[in-house]
N, C-alpha and C positions, 0 to 999 in steps of 0.2 A: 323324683322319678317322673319318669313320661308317663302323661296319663293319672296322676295321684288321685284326681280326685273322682275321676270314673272309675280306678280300682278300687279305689275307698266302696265307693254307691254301689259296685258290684258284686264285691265281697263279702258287704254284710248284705245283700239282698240272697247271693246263695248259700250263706251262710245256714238260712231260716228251714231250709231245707236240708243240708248236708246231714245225712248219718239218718233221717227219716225212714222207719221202717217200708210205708207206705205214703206215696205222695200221690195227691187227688187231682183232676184237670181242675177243681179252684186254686189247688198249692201255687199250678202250672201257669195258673190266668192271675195269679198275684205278684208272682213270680217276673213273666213277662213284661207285667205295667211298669213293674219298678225296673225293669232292664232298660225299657224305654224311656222313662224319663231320663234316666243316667245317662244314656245315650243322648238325646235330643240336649243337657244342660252339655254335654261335651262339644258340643253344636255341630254331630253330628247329620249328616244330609238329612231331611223329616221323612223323602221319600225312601230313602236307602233303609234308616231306623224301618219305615214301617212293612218293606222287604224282608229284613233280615227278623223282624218277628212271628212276622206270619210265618216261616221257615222255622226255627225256634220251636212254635207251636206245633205246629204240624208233626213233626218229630217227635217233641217231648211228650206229648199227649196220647203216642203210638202202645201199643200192648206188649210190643218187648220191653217199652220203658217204665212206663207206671204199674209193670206185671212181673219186672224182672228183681231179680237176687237184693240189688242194692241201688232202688231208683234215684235216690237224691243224687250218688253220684253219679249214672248215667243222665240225668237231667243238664248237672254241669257239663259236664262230656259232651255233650249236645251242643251245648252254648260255645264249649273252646272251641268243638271245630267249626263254628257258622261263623263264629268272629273271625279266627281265621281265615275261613273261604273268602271273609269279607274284606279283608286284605291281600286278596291273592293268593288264600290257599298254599302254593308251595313256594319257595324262594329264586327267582329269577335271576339269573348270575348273566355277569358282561357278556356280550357276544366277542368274540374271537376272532380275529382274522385268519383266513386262511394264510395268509404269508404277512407276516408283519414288517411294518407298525400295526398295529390297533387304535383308529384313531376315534378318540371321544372328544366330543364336542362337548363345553359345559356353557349352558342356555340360563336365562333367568333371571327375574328383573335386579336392578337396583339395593344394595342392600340385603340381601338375600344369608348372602356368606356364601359365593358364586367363587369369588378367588378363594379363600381357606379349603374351601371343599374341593378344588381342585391339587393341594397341597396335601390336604389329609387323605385325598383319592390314592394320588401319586405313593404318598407314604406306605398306605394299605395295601396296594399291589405290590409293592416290594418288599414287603415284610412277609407281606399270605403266600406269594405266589414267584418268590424272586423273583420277579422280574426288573426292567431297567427302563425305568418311564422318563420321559422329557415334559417340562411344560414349556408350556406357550403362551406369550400374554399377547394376548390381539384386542384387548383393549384399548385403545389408542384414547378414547375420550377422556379418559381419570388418569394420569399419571402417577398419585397415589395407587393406582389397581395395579401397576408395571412395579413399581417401586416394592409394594407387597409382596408378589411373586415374587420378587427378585431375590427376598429376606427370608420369604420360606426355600425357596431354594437354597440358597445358604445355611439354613436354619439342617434342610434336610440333606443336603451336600449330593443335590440333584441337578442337574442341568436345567437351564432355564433361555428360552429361546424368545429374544426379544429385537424389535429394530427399533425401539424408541416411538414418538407420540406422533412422527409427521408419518408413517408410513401408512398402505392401506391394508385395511386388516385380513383382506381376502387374498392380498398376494404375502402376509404374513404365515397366511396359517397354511400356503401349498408351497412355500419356503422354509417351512417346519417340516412338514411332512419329508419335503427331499431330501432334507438332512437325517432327520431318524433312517431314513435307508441308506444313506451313506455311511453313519456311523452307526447303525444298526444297532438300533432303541425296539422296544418290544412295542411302548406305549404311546402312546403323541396325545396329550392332555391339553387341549384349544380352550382358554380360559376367554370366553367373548365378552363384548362388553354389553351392558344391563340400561336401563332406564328406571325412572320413578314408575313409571307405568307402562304397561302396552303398548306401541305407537307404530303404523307404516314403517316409518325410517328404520327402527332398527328390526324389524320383523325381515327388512328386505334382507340389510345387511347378514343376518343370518341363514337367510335363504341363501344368498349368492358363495356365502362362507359352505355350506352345505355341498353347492353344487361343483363347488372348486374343489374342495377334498374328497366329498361322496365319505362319509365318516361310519365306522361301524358303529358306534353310538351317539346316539344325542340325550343326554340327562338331562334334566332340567332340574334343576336346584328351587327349591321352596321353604320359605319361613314357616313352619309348623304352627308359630303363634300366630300368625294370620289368620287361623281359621277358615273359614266359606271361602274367605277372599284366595285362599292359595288353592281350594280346588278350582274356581274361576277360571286364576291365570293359568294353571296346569290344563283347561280347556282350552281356551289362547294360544297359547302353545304350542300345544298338539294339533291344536284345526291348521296352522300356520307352517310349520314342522313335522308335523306328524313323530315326535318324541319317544325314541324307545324304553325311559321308564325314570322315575323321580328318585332323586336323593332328597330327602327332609333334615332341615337342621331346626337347630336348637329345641330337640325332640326332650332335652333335659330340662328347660324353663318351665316355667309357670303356664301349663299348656295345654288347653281342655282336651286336645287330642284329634276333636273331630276330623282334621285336615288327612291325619295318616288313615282310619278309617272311613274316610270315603273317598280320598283320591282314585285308587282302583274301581272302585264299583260308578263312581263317576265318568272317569275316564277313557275307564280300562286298561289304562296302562301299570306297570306294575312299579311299586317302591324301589327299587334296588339296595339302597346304602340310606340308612341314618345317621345323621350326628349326633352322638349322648352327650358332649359337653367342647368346650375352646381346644383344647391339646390335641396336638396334627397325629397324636394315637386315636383319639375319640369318634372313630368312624368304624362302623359294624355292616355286616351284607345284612340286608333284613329279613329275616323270616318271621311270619304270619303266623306260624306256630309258635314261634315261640314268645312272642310277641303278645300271643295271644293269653298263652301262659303268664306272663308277666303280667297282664293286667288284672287275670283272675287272682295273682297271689300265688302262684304251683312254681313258681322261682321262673328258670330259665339256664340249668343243671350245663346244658350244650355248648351254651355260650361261653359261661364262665371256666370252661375245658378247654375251650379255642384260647381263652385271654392266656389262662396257664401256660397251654403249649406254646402260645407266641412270646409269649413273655417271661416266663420264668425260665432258667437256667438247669437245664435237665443234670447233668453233672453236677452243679451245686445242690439240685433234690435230693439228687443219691447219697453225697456226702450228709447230708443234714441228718435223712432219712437215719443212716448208721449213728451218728451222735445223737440222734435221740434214745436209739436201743440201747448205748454205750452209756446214756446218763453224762453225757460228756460237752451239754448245750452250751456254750456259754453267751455273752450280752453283746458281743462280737459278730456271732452269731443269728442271736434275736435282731442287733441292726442291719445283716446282710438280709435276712427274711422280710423285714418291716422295708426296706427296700425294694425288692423283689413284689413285696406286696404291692407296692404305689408304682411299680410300671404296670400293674394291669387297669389302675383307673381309679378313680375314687370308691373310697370306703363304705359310701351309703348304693353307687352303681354295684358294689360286689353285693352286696348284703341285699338288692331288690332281685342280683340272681337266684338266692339259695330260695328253696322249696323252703313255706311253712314261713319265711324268716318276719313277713307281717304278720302271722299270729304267734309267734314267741312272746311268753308274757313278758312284757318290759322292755320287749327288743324295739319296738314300734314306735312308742314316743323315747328312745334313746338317741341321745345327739352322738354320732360320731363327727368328732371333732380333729382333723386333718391338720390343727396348729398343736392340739396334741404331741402329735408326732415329730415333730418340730423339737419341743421340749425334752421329748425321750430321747433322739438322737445327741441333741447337744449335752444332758447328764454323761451317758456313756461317753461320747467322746472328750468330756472334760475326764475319764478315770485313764488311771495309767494301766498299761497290757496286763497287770498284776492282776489289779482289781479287776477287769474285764472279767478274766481268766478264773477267778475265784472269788466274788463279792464279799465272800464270811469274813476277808481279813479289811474290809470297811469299816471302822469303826469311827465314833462320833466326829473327830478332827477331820480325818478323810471327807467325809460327809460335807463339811461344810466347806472344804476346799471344794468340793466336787459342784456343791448348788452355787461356791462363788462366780468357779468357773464358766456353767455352762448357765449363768443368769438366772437361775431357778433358788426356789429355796429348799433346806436341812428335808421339809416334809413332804414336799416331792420325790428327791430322792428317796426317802423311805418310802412312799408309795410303790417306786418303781422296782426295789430290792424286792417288796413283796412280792408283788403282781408275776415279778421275774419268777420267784421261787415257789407260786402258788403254781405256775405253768410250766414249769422243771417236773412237779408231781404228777399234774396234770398229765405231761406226756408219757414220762413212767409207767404211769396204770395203764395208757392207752397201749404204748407199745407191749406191754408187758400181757396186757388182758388180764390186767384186773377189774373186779367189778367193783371194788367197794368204792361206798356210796360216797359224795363230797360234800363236805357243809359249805351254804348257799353259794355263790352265783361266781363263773369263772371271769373277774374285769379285766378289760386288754386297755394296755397304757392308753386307749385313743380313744375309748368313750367314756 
């Protein structure tokens, strides 16, 4: 997850306080140091850190809070909303043209994931918001950049607006624009081209690309793992451009975080869109709140609502829904759900949404394992509609037809017969409302 090892430092720092009948301004002033270290090892801005404490303090040390019902947790409560303020507070969404196209400019050195992020942009607006986006490669320097667009476009079965490597990129991207209004595209996505670093040269070309289209957005796309260095350029940028608001990627890597929490407060301009991982689905709008939540451990409930409705198959809910009342689930089944599940994203991205799920005993250091998954589908589709349909008539021959076929072995399968009919029961009492109690722990085929 984004952020792992500042959630880690910050979780157990409010931890020491959580459920505290009474907390004292020392709890408060112990409290704080360790926030701020957490923060400054995230290489979070030093100035911003020592901002956002003194706010912290001044709050949490108030008489509604160290006087009130349940101070530990108004303490945290304190912290979610300042971290959030410190991302921007509420969630800033695209601007809109009054008559479309809507054209966004996407800005941003070299390297970045400047073209993907315009491919998963593109993806995003027409999955969230139907709409019918075009990109544009005005990249002309990289013809690997042209060539990429070209494959996500095909990949997303999107138009894709290109003159090749001799043309110039400013009469590329107001020869974009004329066509989205002829053939009447909502979006017009200008994927520019980047450098290793800041430089005149392309500072202009973006300028003069700017003043040709007059664009309702300019993003700037930044490497998250960069650190200090991506609030810099997102300085750069902005003094040059004047930038209406940052997409972050590889917000899923190994990545102390500081870049997302102090772009804004640096800046001022706001996050809009993250990348959580590669796949042209893996782009989220950003909220601060919830964002914030995530880092504390309180899940992130909203989002993972959003993945569901975009992703899962509301008519196949409903039917599912009925065959679990009915007792009627079969492995056919559990592979269309196991399905269903991996369009909304990786297993350990869902599991950092749910509330509580870092402190589940044993859920924490649990591998979910995504080649898992891999394994269960191919058992099942080595069984014939029979056994799908009714497992109990499996017996030991079956069995090892079943591990021949699908490359696994006899005790695999029998793992997964179980696990099947441990979660047949499981959903029985649920739907059923029973309460009795289960002997230990519910295993799902994939950790």
């Amino acid at each position: 997850m984004a952020f792992e090892g500042l959630a880690d430092r910050l979780q157990g720092t409010i931890k020491k306080i959580t459920g505290k009948g009474k907390v004292t301004e020392q709890d408060v002033k112990e409290m704080t140091r360790e926030v701020r270290l957490a923060l400054l090892e995230a290489d979070v801005n030093f100035k911003v850190v020592k901002d956002l404490i003194k706010r912290i303090k001044e709050r949490a040390v108030g008489q509604d809070v160290l006087q009130g019902l349940n101070p530990g947790q108004q303490v945290i409560k304190v912290v979610k909303e300042e971290l959030a303020e410190l991302m921007g507070g509420e969630q800033s969404k695209l601007e809109v043209a009054n008559k479309p196209p809507t054209v966004v400019m996407m800005v941003g050195l070299q390297g970045a994931g400047k073209t993907t992020t315009s491919g998963k942009l593109a993806n995003h607006l027409r999955k969230q918001k139907n709409r019918n986006p075009m990109l544009v490669a005005a990249d002309v320097y990289r013809p690997a950049a042209i060539n990429q667009l070209e494959t996500l476009g095909k990949q997303l079965e999107m138009p894709v607006y290109s003159e090749g490597t001799d043309a110039n990129p400013v009469e590329i991207a107001k020869h974009a624009v004329n066509k989205a209004k002829e053939e009447h595209y909502d979006y017009v996505l200008i994927d520019t081209a980047g450098r290793l670093h800041v430089d005149e040269g392309l500072m202009d070309e973006l300028q003069n690309i700017k003043e040709a289209v007059n664009p309702d957005e300019i993003l700037l796309v930044v490497d998250s793992m960069t650190g200090q260095d991506a609030v810099n350029v997102a300085e750069s940028f902005d003094e040059q451009l004047d930038v209406s608001g940052v997409v972050l990627t590889k917000l899923d890597g190994d990545t102390r975080g500081g870049a997302a929490l102090s772009i804004k407060a640096v800046t001022g301009k706001p996050i809009k869109f993250a990348a959580m991982g590669e796949k042209l689905d893996q782009l989220e709008a950003f909220h601060p709140d919830r964002m914030a939540s995530r880092i504390l451990g309180m899940g992130d409930v909203l989002s993972l609502i959003e993945k569901a409705e975009t992703d899962v198959d509301e008519k196949k809910a409903k039917e599912m829904e009925q065959k679990m009342k009915d007792a009627s689930f079969t492995l056919d089944d559990f592979l269309d759900q196991m399905g269903q599940v991996r369009n909304m994203g990786s297993l350990d991205e869902i599991m950092n949404m749910m509330p509580g799920a870092g402190k589940m005993k044993g859920l924490k250091n649990m591998q979910l394992d995504e080649k898992q998954i891999d394994y269960v589908e191919a058992i099942i589709r080595s069984m014939t509609l029979k056994e799908r349909t009714d497992p109990s008539v499996i017996n030991a021959s079956r069995k090892k037809r079943i591990a021949q076929g699908s490359g696994t072995s006899v005790a695999q399968v029998n793992r997964l017969l179980k696990q099947f009919n441990e979660m047949k029961k499981m959903m029985k009492q649920m739907m059923g409302g029973k309460k009795g109690k289960k002997k230990g722990g519910m295993n799902f085929p994939f950790m």
